[in-house]
N, C-alpha and C positions, 0 to 999 in steps of 0.2 A: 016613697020613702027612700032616702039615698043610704047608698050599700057601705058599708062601714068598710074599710080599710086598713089591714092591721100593718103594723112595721115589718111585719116578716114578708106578707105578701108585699109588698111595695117595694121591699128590697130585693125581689126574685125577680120584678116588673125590669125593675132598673140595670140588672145583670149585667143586659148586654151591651150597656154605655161602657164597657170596659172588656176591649176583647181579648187584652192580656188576662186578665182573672178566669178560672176555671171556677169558681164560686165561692175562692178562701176570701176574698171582702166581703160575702155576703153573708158569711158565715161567721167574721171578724165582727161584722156590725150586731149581727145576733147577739153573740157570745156579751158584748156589752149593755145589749140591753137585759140581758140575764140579771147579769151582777146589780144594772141600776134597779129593777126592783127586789131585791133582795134588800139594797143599800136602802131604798123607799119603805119601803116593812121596818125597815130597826127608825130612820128615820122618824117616821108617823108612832110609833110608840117609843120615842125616848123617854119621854117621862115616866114609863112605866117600866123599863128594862133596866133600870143602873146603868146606863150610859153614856148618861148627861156628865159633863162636865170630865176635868183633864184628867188624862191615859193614868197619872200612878198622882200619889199624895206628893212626893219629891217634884213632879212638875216638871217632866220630861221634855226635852225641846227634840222638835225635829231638824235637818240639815240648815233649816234655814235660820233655826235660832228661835221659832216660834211656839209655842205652849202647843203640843200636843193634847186634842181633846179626845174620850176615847174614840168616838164617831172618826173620826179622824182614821183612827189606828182600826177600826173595822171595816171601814169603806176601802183602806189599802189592801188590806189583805184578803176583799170579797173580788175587788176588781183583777188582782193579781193573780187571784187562785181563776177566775172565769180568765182569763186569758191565756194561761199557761197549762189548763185542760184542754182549752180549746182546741189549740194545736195548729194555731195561724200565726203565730208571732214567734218571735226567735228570740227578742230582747225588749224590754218593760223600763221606761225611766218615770219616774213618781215624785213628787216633790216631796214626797216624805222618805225618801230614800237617798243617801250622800250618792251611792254609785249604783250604775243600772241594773239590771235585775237580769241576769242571761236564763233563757226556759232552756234547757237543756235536758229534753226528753227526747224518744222515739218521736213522737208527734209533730214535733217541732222544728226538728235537726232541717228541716228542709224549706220550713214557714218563712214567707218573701217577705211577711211586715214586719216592724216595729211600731208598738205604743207605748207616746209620751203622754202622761195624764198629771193634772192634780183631782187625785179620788174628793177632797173634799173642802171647795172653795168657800172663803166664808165663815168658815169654822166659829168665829168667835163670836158669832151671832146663835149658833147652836141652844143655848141655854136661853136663851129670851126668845124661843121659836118666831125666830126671820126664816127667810127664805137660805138654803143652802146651794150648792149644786154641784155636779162633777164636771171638769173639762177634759175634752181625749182629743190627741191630734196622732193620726196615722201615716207613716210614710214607706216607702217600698224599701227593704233594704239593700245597702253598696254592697255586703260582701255576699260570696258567690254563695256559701252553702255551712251548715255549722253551726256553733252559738253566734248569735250578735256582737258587733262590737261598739266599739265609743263610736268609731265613723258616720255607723247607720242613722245617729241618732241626730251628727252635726248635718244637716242637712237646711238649706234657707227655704222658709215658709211657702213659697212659690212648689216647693216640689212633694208638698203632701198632696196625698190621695185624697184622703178624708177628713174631715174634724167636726166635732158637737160638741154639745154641753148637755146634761140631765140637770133643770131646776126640781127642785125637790120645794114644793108652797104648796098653797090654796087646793091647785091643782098637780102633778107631777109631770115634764114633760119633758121629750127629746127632741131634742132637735140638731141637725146632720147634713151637712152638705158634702157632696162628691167632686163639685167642684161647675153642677149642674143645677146650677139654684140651692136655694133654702127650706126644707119639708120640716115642720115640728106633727110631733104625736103628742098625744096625751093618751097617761093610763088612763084605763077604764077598771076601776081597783073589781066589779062585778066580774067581767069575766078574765082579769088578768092580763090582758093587751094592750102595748100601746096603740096606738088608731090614729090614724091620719085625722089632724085636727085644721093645721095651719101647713096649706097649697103653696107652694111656691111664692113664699115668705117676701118682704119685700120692703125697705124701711125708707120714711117719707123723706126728701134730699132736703128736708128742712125743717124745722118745730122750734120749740120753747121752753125746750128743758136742757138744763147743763148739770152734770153730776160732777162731783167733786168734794172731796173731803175738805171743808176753807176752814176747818181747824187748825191745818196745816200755813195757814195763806201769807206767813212770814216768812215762812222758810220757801216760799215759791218764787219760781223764777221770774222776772220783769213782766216780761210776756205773758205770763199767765195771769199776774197779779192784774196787767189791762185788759186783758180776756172777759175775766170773770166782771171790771168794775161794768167792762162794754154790756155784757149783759142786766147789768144791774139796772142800767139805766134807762131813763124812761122817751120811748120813739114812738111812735103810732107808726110809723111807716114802715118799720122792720118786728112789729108786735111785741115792743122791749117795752120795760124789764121782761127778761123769761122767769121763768120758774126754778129754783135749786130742787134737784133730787137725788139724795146719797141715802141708799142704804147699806153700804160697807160690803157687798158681797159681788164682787163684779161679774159673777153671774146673773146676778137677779138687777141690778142695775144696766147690764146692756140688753138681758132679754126687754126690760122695759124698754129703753129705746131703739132696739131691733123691731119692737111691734107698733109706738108710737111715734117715735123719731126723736134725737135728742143726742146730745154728745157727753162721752163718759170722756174725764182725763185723771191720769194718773202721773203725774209729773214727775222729775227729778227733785229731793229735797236735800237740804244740807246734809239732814240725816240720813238721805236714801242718794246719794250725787250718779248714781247708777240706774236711779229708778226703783221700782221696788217689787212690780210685776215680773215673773218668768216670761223669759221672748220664746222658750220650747214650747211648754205644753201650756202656758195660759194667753200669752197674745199672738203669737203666731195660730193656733186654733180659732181664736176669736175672731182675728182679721178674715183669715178664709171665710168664713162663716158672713161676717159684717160686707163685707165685699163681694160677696156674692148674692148680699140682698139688693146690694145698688149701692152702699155707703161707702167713709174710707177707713184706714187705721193707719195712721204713721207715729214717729217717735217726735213728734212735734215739727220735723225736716226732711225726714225721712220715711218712704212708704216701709212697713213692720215688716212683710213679706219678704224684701230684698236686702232686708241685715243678715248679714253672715253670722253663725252660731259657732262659739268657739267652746264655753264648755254648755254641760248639762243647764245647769242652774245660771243662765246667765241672766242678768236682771235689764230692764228699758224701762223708759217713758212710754207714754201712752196715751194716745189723745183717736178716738175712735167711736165710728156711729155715722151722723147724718154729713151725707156729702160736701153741704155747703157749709153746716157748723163749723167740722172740720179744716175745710179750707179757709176759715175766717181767724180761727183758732191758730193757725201756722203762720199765715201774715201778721199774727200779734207775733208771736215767737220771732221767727225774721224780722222783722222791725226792730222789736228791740234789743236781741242778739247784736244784730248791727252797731244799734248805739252804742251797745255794754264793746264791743272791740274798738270805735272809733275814739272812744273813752282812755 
């Protein structure tokens, strides 16, 4: 019988792949898998807590302009409070927050990280129990000693330490790269641990599934619009048509093709000409993560990792997942990018 492995012990394993750390990442990583089963508890009984559906009767919007559910407003304040007890982080930025969160305690005055999170991706699948998830991306902080500041936060995707996601479905699961592969856990809701489920994680450089919301597919750009017809269509030699799969929660849509293979995009739209994903704490974590299973993540031209972050909430494209998808997916874009200027 093979010996069960919990997250705690695997992060104590892992330690010494970092010989600056004295054990505040391993104790950073802890501290979030606290809060995710805490969030997994209200999660798993929504429908029995009063917590389904939006924050106040008025219809509160968060920074980003989007309907506040309360799950939402629970999961901020569970992950925010485990982090700033914990006493490894110095400053906190949240998508549900306009400006960053400085921890400013004894504990903390002296804490080398920063975490940028969205506590609850997905949200607006909450009430028709879809899949949810939380995304955390961790980075060492610039300033020397103190509260955190805006600096710590603008830092490009290349120079985080760590990032994951907790899917919160079927089953619950974390999963977290250092930057040394891809390990997922799954609770074991019996004795309360997550446990080494899925080894050094690994996504196939190629498949048959494309995700994308083609609700949109007016408002999409040239490129994309030939992207999606190319998959539509019928090859025996490249196994086309693929398969469409969007379930709205870009958590639960790239874990699916992180385990199966498959490219998620999330375009620029007339209504979104910026994009509409956060490059902080939702695609720059995801890339680390996708790219260290083998895949890519760029902004349809660009690798996601090597964009510059100017503020908090800055928004991108997003084209991410299977190697070769990917790069099939960007010669659509360059192509006819190309046309739309020779035009």
């Amino acid at each position: 019988m093979s010996k069960v492995k919990t997250l705690g012990q695997f992060i104590i394993e892992k330690q010494n792949d970092f010989p600056y750390a004295k054990g505040e990442l391993s104790r950073l990583l802890r501290d979030i898998g606290i809060a995710a089963k805490i969030v997994n508890r209200e999660v798993n009984k929504a429908g029995l807590a009063d917590i389904l559906g939006d924050a106040s009767d008025s219809g509160e919007t968060n920074i980003q302009g989007e309907i506040q559910k309360k799950l939402d407003v629970f999961a901020n304040e569970q992950f925010i409070a485990a982090l700033s007890v914990g006493g490894e982080v110095c400053a906190i930025a949240s998508e549900e927050n306009e400006e960053m969160i400085v921890v400013d305690n004894a504990q903390s005055k002296n804490a080398k990280y920063v975490v940028a999170m969205d506590p609850l991706d997905g949200s607006s699948n909450i009430d028709v129990n879809v899949s949810v998830g939380t995304i955390f991306s961790i980075y060492r902080r610039l300033s020397l000693s103190g509260p955190g500041n805006i600096e710590d936060f603008l830092q490009r995707g290349t120079d985080q330490v760590a990032a994951g996601y907790i899917i919160y479905g079927s089953s619950t699961m974390l999963v977290y790269t250092t930057g040394k592969g891809v390990n997922g856990f799954t609770l074991d809701p019996s004795i309360g641990e997550f446990c080494l489920s899925h080894p050094n994680m690994k996504t196939p450089s190629s498949a048959k599934t494309y995700s994308i919301n083609e609700g949109n597919y007016v408002h999409f750009p040239d490129g994309v619009k030939k992207y999606i017809k190319y998959c539509q269509e019928e090859d025996l030699a490249s196994k086309r048509p693929y398969s469409s799969r969007y379930i709205g929660s870009a958590v639960a849509d790239v874990h699916r093709n992180l385990i199966t293979g498959g490219i998620y995009i999330y375009p620029v739209t007339a209504a979104s000409p910026n994009g509409k994903l956060r490059l902080l704490y939702e695609c720059n974590p995801m890339s680390f993560i996708i790219e260290q299973a083998g895949g890519k993540a760029t902004d349809g031209e660009r690798r996601i990792m090597d964009l510059e972050i100017k503020t908090l909430h800055q928004r991108t494209s997003f084209f991410a997942g299977s190697a070769d998808m990917v790069d099939k997916a960007c010669d659509f874009m360059k192509k006819y990018s190309t046309a739309e200027k020779v035009k």
